[in-house]
C-alpha positions in Angstrom: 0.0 0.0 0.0 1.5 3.4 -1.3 1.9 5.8 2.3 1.1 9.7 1.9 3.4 11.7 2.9 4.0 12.2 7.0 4.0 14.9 8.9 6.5 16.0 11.4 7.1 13.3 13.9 5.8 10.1 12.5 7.2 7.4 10.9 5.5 4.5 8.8 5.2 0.6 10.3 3.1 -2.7 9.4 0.8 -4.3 11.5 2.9 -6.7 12.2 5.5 -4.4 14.0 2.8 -2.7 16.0 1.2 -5.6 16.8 1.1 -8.4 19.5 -0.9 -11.1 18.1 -2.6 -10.9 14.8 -4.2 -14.7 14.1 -7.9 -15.6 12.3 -10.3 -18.1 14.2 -10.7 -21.8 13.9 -14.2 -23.4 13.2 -15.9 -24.9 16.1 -18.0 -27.5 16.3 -21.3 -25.6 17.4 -23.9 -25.8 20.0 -27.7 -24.2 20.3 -26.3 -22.3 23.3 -23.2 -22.7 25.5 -20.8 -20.5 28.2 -18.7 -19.6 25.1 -20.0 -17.7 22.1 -18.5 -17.5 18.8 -18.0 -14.2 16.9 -19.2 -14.3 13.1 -18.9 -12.1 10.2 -22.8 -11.1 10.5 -22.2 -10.2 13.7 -19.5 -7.8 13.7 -20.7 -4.1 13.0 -18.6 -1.2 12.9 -20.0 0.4 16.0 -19.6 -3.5 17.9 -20.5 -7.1 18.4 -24.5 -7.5 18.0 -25.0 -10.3 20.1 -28.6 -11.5 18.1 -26.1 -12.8 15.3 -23.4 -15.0 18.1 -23.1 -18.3 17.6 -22.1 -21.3 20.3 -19.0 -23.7 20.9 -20.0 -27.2 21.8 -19.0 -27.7 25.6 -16.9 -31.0 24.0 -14.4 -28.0 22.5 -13.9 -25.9 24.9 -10.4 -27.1 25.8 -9.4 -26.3 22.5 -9.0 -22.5 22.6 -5.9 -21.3 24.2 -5.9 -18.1 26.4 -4.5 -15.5 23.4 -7.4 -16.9 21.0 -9.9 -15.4 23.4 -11.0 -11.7 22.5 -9.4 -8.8 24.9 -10.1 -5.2 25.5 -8.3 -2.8 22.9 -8.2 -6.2 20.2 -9.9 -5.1 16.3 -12.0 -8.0 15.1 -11.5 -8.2 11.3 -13.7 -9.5 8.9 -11.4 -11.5 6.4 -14.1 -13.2 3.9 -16.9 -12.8 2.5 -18.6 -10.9 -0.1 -20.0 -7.9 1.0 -18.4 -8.4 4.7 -14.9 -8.4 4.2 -13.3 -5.7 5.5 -15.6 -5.2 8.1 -14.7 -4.5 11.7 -15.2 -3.4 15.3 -12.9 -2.5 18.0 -13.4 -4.6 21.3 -14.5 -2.9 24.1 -14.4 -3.8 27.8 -18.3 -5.1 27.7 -17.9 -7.1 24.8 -15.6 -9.7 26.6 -18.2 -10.5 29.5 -19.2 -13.2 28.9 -15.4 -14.3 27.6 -15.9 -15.1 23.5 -13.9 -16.2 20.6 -13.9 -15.9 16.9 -14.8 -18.3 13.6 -12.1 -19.2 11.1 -13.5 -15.7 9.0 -12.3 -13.4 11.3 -9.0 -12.5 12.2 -7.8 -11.1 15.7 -5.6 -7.8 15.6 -4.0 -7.2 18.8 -2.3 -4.1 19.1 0.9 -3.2 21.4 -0.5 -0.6 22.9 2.8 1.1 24.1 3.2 1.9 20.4 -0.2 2.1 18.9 -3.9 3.6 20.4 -6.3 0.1 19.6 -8.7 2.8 18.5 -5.8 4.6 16.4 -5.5 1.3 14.4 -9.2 0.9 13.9 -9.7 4.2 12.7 -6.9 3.3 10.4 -9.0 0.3 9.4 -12.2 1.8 9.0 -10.3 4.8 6.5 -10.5 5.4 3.1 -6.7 4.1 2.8 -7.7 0.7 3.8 -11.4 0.1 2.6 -11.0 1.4 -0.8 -8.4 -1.4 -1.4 -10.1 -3.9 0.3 -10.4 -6.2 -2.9 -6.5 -5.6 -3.4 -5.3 -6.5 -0.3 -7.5 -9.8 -0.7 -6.9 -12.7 -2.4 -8.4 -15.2 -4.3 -6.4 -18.4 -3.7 -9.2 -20.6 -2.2 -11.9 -19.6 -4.3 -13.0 -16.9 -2.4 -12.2 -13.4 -1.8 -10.5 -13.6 1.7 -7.4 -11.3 3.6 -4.7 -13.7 5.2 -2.8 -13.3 7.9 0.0 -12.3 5.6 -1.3 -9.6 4.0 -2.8 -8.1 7.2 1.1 -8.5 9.1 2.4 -6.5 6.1 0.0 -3.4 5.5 1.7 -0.6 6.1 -0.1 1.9 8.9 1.7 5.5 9.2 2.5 5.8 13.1 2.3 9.4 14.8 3.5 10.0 18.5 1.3 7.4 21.0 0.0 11.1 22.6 -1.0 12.5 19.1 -2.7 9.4 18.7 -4.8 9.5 21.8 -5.8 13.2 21.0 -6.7 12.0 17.3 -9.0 9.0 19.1 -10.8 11.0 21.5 -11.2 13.5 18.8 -12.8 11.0 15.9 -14.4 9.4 19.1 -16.7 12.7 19.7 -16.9 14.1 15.9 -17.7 10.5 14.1 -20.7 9.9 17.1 -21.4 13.3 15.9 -22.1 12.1 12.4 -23.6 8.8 13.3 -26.2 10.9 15.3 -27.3 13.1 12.2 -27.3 10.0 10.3 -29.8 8.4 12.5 -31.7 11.8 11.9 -31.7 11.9 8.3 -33.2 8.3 8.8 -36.0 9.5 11.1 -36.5 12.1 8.7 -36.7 9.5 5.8 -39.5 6.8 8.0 -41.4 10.3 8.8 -41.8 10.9 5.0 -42.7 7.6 4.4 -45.9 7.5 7.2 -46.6 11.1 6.2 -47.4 9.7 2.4 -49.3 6.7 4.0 -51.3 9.0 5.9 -51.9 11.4 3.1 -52.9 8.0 0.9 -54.9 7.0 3.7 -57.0 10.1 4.2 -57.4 10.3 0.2 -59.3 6.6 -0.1 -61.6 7.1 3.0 -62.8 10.5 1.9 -61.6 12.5 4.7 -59.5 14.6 2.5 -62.3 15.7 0.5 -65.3 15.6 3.2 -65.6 19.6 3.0 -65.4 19.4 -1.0 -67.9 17.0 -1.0 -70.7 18.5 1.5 -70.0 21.8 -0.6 -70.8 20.0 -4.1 -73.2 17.8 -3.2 -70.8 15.5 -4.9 -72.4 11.6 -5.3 -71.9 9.1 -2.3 -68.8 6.7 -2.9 -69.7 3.1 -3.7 -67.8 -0.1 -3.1 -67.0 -1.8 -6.3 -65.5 -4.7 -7.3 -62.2 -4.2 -9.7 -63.2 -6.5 -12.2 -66.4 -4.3 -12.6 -64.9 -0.8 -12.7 -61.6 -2.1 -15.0 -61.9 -2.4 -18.3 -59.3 -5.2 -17.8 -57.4 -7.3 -14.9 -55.0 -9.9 -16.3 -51.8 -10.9 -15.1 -48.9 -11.7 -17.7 -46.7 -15.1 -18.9 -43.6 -15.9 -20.4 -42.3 -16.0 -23.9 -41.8 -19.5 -25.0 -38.9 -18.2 -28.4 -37.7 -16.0 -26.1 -36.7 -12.3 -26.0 -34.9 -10.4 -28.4 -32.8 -7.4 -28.7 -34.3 -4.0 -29.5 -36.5 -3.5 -31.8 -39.3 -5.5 -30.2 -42.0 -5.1 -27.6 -40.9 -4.2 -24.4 -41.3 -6.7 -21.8 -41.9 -5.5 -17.7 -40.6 -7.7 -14.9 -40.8 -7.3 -11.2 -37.6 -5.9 -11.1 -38.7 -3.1 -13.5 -40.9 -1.9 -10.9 -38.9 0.8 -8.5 -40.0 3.5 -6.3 -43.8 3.1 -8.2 -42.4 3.9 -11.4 -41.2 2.1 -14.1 -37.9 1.9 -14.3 -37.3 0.3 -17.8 -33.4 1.2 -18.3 -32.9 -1.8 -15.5 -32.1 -5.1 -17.9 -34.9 -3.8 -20.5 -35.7 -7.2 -22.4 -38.0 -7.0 -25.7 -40.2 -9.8 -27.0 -41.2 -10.8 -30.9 -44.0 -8.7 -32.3 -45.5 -12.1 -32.9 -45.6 -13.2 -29.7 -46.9 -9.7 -28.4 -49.4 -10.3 -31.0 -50.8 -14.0 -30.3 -49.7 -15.9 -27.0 -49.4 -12.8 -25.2 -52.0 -10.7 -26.7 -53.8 -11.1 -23.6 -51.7 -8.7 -21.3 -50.7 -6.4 -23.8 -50.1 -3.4 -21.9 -51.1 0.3 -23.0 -49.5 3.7 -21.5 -51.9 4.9 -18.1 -52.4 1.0 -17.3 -51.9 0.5 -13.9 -49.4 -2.2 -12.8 -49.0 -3.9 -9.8 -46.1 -7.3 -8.5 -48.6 -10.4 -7.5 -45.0 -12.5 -6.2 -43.7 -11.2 -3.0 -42.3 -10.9 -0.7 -42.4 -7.8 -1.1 -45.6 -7.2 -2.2 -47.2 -4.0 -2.9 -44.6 -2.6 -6.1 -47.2 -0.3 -7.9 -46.4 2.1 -11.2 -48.3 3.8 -14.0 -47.1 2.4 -17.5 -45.5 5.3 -19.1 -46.0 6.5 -22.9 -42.3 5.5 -23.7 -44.1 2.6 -26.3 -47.0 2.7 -27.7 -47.4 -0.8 -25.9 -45.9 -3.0 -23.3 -46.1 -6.8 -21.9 -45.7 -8.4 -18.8 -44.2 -11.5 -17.3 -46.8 -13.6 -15.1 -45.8 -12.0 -11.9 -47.4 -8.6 -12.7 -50.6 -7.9 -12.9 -52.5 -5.2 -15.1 -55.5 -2.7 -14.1 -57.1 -1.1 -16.8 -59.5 1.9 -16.0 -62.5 2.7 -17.7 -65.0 5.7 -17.6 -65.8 5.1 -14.0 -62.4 5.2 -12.4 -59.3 7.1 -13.1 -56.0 5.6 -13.7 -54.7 7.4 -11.1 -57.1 6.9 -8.7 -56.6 3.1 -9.0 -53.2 3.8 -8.8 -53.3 5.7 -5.2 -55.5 2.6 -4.0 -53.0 -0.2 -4.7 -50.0 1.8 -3.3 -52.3 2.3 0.2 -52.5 -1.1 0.0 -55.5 -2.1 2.0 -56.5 -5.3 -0.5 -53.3 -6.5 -0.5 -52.5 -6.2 3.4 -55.9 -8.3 3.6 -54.6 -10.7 1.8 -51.1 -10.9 3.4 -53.2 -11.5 6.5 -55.0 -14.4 5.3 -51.9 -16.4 4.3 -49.6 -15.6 7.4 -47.7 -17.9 9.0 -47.4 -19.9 4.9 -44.2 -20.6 3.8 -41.9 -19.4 1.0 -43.5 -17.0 -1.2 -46.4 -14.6 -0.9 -48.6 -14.8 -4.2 -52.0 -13.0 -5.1 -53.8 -15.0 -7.6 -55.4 -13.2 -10.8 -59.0 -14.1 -8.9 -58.1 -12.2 -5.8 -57.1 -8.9 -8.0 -60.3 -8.6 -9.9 -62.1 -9.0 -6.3 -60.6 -6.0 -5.1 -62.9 -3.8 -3.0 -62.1 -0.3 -4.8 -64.0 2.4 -3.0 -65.2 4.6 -5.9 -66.5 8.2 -5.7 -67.3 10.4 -8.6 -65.0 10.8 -11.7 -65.2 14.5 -10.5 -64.1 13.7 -6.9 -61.2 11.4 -7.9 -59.6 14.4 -9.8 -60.3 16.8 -7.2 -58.3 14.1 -5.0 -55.8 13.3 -7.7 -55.0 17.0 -7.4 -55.0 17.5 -4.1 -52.7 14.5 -3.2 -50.2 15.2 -6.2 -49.9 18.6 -4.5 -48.9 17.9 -1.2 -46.8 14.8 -2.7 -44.5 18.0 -4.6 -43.6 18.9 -1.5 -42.8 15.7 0.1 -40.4 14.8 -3.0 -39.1 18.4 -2.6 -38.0 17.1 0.5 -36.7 14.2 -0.1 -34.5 15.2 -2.7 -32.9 17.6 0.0 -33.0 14.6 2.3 -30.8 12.2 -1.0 -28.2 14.9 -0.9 -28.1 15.5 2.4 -27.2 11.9 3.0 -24.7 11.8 0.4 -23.1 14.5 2.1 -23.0 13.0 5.4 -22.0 9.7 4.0 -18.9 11.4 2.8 -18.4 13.1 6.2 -17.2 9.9 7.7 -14.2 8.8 5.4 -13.1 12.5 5.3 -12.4 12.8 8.6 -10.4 9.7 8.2 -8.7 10.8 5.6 -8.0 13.9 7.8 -7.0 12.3 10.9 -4.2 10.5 8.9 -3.1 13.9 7.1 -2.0 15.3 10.6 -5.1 17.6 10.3 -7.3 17.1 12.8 -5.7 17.8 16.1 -2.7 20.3 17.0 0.4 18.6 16.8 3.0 19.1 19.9 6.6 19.4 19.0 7.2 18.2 22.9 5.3 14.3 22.1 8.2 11.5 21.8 8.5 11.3 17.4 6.9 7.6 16.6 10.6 7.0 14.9 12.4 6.8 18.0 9.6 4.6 19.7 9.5 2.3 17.3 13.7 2.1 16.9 13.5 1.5 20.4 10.9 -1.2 20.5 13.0 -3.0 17.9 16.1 -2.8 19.8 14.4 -4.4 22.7 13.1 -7.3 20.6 16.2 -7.7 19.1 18.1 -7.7 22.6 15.3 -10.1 23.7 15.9 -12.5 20.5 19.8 -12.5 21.6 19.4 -13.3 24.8 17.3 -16.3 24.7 19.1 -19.8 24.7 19.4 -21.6 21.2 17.3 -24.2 20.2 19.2 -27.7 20.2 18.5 -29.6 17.0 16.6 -32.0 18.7 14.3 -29.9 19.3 14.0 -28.4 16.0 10.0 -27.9 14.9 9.6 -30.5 11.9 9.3 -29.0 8.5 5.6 -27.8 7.1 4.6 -30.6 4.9 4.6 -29.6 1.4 2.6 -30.7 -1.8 4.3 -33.7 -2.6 2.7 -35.1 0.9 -1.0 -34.7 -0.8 -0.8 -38.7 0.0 -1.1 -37.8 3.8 -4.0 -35.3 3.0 -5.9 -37.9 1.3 -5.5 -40.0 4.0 -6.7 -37.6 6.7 -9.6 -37.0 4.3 -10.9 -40.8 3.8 -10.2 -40.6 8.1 -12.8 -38.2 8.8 -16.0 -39.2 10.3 -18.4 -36.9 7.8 -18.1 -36.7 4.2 -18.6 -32.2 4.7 -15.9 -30.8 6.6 -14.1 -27.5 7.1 -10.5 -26.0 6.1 -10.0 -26.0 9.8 -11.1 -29.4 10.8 -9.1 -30.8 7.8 -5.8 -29.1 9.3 -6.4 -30.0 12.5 -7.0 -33.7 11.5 -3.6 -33.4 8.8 -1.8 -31.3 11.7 -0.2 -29.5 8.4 0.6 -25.8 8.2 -2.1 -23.7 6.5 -0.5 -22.6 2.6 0.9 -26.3 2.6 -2.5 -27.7 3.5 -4.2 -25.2 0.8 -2.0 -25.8 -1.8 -2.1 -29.6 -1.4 -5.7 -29.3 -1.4 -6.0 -28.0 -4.8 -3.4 -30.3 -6.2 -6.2 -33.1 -4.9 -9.5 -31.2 -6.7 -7.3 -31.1 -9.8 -7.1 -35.1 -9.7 -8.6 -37.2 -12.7 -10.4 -38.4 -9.8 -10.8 -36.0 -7.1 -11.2 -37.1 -3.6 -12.9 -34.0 -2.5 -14.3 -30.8 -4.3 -15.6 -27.5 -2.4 -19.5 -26.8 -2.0 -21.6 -23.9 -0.5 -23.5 -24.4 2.4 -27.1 -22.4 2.4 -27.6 -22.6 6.0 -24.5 -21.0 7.0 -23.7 -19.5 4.3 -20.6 -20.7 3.9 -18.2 -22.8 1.6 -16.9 -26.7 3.2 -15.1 -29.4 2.1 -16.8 -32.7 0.9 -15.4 -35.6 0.2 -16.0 -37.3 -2.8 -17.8 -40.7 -2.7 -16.2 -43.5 -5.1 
C-alpha cells in the first residue's frame, strides 16, 4: 500500500511491528447455546459485536481454545471473507468480553501493542479510506474466495504518529464520528417520517376525509364499493415467452424488477419480446400507457407504477398484474388505491404464517374492493394529493443529498486524521521513529538473549505438496463426508499454505477425492469428500 506523505514526527510501520498477536479463528463444532460464544462475520458491526447474530462452541471444545485466542479489551475484530463483509470491523471494548468469546475461522484477531499504537488509532486506520478502498486488493483469491490472510494483514503498512498525538486524534474521531452517526440516525428518522406522512396522506385520500368539506359543498355523489373486475376495463396478469426475448427493436417486456420506487424503471435489464408473440400468446396482457401495474410475487408485495408513454405498448411476465380503467375510475385513482395497499394487506393476513413465497392469484385482483366516488371527486383528489406529494419529493431530494453528504463526512475525517489535520500537533510528544527504533532494539536484545534451540528440538518441517498422500488419508479418516479447512488441518496437523496448496493439487485429480461446496444454511463454503 503506497503511504502519503508524513508529517512532522511520525514514521510508517506494518501491522505486524505494532502488533502483539494478529491470528484468524478456527471453526468450532457448534452448539444451540453454551458458556462460550463465537464471533461471526454477520455479527461484527462497525459500532460493535451485535449479540442477536453469536453463535455457540460445543462444551466437547472448549479445551481447544488457548488463552490469546480469546477476544481482549483494545483487540480489532476483522472481517477476512466474505462478499460484502470483508473488511468489516469493530474494535473490542471492555463489555464485549463479559461473557469471555472467541472468533470463527473468517475473522481474524488484531491485537495491538499498545505502548506503540492507540487500539482505537488502528481501527480508525482500518475503517479509513486508505484501507477500505483497497479492500479487494489487499484480498486474495487463492481458495476460491475473496479472503485477507494473515499475511497480507502483518504486512500493511499503517503510518505511526506519536502514542499522545494518537490519543488526541482518538478522543477527537471518538466525539466528531458519534457526531455524524447521530445526524445519520436523523436523516433516517427524517426518511420513515416521510414515508408514514405519504401513507397517511394516501390513507386520508381513499376514506374521503381529504375531500369531506369538498364534498358537503358540491353535493358530490356518495362513494360506492365496487369490485375491480367491474370498474376495469381489464385485470390480467402476464406469462412468459416461450422463443424467447430479443434485442431491441421489439415489444418491451416488464418484470418485477422493473418496478422501482412506483415507477417504471425500464433502463434496468430492459428485455424485448417478438411482435409475434406480443401479437398472439401474449395478446392477452398487452399493456397500453396509463395501465396501472402492480407485483402479485412477493415478498415484497405491494410494487405499484403507471405504465409510461415511452411505447405505444408494453407486456408483462406472469408476476405482474394489469389494471385497466375505464369511464368510471381514473388511472390514477386506481393507482393511489393499490399503493395504500388495503387489499393486499388483507390478503397478506390471510396467508400468514405460509411458507416461501407470498402470491396473489389473478382471482383475488379482480375481487378488489375499490372504494369509488365520482369521476369528478377522484380528480379533485388526484389534485390535491399530487400537491402535497410535490412537496414531500421536494423534500426528499434535500434529504438524498443531504445523506450523500453525510456519508462522505465519515471517510473524510479519516482521511484527515491521517493527514496530521485534525488535532494540533505538539513538537514536545516523543517522534513515533524513536519509539518504534526503540521497541526493535528491545526485541532484538530479547531475540539475543534467549538460549538456542538444540537440534533435537527443531520444529519439523511444514509438509509440502508432494505429501497430498497424507491429506488424502486424513480425508478418507474423517467421520463426515462435509468438513471444514479448519477441521481438515487439524485432522492433517499441516501448516495452513501447505494444507491449501495440497488441497487443490487433490481437486485437480482425474479423480478428485474432494471438491468444495456452499453451504445455504451458514452461508458458507466446506469441504466434501468425494464418494467412489
Amino acid at each position: 500500500m503506497e503511504m502519503m506523505a508524513l508529517p512532522e514526527g511520525w514514521a510508517v510501520s506494518s501491522f505486524g511491528d505494532v502488533s502483539e498477536y494478529i491470528q484468524r479463528g478456527k471453526s468450532p463444532k457448534y452448539s444451540d447455546l453454551s458458556r462460550l460464544p463465537v464471533v461471526n462475520q454477520r455479527s461484527i458491526r462497525w459500532h460493535g459485536i451485535q449479540d442477536k447474530y453469536l453463535k455457540y462452541v460445543h462444551e466437547d471444545q472448549f479445551s481447544a481454545w488457548d488463552e490469546a485466542r480469546f477476544i481482549q479489551e483494545g483487540d480489532i475484530l476483522w472481517n477476512s471473507t466474505g462478499t460484502g463483509t470483508i473488511g468489516r470491523a469493530c474494535l473490542v471494548r471492555q463489555e464485549h468480553t463479559d461473557p469471555p468469546k472467541v472468533v470463527d475461522s473468517h475473522v481474524t484477531i488484531v491485537r495491538p501493542n499498545k505502548r506503540i499504537v492507540e487500539p482505537a488509532y488502528l481501527f480508525a486506520w482500518i475503517r479509513g479510506p486508505e484501507v477500505q478502498q483497497k479492500i479487494e486488493d489487499l484480498a486474495t483469491g487463492t481458495t476460491n474466495q475473496v479472503e485477507l490472510n494473515r499475511s497480507t494483514i502483518v504486512s500493511t503498512l499503517i503510518p505511526i504518529a506519536p502514542v499522545n498525538e494518537q490519543r488526541r486524534i482518538a478522543a477527537k474521531l471518538e466525539t466528531t464520528l458519534a457526531a455524524v452517526d447521530a445526524c445519520r440516525q436523523r436523516l433516517d428518522g427524517v426518511a420513515a417520517i416521510l414515508k408514514s406522512f405519504r401513507q397517511a396522506v394516501l390513507a386520508a385520500a381513499t376514506t374521503g376525509k381529504l375531500t369531506r368539506e369538498w364534498r358537503e359543498e358540491t353535493g358530490a355523489p356518495a362513494w360506492t364499493i365496487e369490485k375491480a373486475s367491474e370498474v376495469c376495463t381489464k385485470v390480467q396478469s402476464g406469462g412468459t415467452p416461450k422463443d424467447g426475448f430479443i434485442d431491441e427493436p421489439g415489444v418491451p417486456f416488464l418484470k418485477v424488477y422493473n418496478l422501482v420506487g412506483q415507477k417504471v424503471d425500464f433502463a434496468n435489464k430492459p428485455q424485448y419480446v417478438r411482435p409475434e408473440a406480443h401479437l398472439g400468446p401474449l395478446a392477452k396482457s398487452r399493456v397500453k400507457p396509463g395501465d396501472v401495474l402492480m407485483n402479485i410475487v412477493g415478498p415484497p408485495l405491494g410494487k405499484v407504477a403507471i405504465t409510461p408513454d415511452d411505447y405505444d405498448e408494453w407486456n408483462i411476465n406472469q408476476a405482474i398484474t394489469l389494471f385497466r380503467a375505464s369511464d368510471l375510475i381514473r388511472s390514477r385513482w386506481i393507482y393511489m388505491l393499490l399503493c395504500e395497499g388495503s387489499n393486499i394487506r388483507n390478503i397478506e393476513l390471510q396467508t400468514k404464517g405460509s411458507a416461501g413465497q407470498v402470491n396473489i392469484s389473478l382471482t383475488q385482483c379482480r375481487g378488489f374492493e375499490f372504494p369509488v366516488p365520482g369521476v369528478k371527486e377522484q380528480d379533485e383528489i388526484i389534485a390535491r394529493v399530487e400537491y402535497i406529494f410535490t412537496f414531500a419529493e421536494a423534500l426528499d431530494a434535500k434529504l438524498t443529498s443531504a445523506r450523500k453528504i453525510v456519508d462522505r463526512l465519515t471517510p473524510a475525517l479519516l482521511a484527515k486524521a491521517f493527514r496530521g489535520e485534525l488535532v494540533t500537533q505538539d513538537p514536545n510528544d516523543q517522534p513515533a521513529s524513536e519509539l518504534l527504533a526503540k521497541l526493535k532494539a528491545q526485541q532484538s536484545n530479547a531475540a539475543a538473549s534467549r538460549p538456542k534451540r538444540l537440534k533435537t528440538q527443531k520444529k519439523p518441517p511444514s509438509m509440502t505438496i508432494s505429501d497430498k498422500d497424507a491429506i488424502k488419508a486424513a480425508i478418507l479418516s474423517l467421520k463426515s463426508d462435509h468438513f471444514s479447512f479448519d477441521e481438515l488441518r487439524t485432522q492433517a496437523s499441516v501448516d495452513y499454505e501447505s494444507l491449501k496448496a495440497a488441497l487443490f493439487e487433490l481437486m485437480e485429480d482425474p479423480r478428485p477425492v474432494v471438491r468444495q461446496v456452499f453451504d445455504d444454511q451458514d452461508k458458507a463454503i466446506l469441504l466434501e469428500r468425494v464418494k467412489e
